[in-house]
VEXDREN-2710 file (C-alpha; in Angstrom, 1 decimal):
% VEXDREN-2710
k/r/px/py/pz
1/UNK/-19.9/-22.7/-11.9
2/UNK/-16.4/-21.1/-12.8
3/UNK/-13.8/-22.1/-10.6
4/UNK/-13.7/-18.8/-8.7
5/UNK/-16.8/-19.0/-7.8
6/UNK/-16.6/-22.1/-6.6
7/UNK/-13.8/-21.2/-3.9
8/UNK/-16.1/-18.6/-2.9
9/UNK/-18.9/-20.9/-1.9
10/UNK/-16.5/-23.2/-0.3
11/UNK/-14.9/-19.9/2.1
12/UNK/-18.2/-19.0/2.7
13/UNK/-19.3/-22.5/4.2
14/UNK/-15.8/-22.6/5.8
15/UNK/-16.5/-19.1/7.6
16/UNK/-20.0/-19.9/8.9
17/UNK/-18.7/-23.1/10.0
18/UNK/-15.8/-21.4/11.9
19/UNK/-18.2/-18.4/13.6
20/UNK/-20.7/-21.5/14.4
21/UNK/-18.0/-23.3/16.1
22/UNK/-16.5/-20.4/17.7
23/UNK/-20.0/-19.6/19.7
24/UNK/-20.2/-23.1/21.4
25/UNK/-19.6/-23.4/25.2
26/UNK/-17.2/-26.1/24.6
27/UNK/-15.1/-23.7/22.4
28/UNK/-15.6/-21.0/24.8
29/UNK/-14.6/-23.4/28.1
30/UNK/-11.4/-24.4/25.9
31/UNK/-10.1/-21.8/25.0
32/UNK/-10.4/-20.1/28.5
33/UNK/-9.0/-23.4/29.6
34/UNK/-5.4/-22.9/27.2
35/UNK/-5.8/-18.9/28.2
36/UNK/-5.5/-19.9/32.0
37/UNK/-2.7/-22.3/31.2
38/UNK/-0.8/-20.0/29.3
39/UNK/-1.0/-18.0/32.2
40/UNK/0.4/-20.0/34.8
41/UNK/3.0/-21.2/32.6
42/UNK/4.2/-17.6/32.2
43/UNK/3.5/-17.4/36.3
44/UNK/6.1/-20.2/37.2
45/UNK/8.6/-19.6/34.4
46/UNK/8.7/-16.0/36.2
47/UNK/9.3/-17.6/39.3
48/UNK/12.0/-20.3/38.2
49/UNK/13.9/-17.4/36.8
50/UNK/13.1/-14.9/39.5
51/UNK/14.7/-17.9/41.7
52/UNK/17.8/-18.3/39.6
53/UNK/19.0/-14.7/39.5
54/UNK/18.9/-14.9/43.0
55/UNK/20.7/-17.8/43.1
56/UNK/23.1/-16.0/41.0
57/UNK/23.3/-13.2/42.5
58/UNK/24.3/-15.0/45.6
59/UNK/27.1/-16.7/44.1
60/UNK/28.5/-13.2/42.9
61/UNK/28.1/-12.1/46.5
62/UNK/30.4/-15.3/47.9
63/UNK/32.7/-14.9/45.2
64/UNK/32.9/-11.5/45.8
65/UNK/33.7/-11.5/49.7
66/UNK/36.4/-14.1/48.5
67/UNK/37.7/-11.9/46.9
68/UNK/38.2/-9.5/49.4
END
């Protein structure tokens, strides 16, 4: 076999092996598992920064009544 060939072969086992893995439940269930994570992460980082510009915002408003 000529050395193209052979890294044919091997993509071609490495592919079926991927798509076989990909249709399991347990690779289904995990990656809904990250997908849901990912979400809440992006959920409460909205929140803790939602939370600090009000904070901020706050502080503007005292500073700014000092001010006057």
């Amino acid at each position: 076999m000529t050395d193209g060939t052979n890294k044919f072969l091997w993509g071609l086992a490495a592919g079926l092996a991927v798509a076989a893995i990909l249709k399991t439940d347990t690779f289904k269930k995990g990656a809904a598992k990250l997908v849901a994570s990912g979400l809440q992460l992006k959920d409460d980082a909205k929140e803790y920064f939602e939370t600090i510009k009000e904070d901020a915002e706050d502080v503007k408003a005292e500073r700014d009544a000092v001010k006057a």
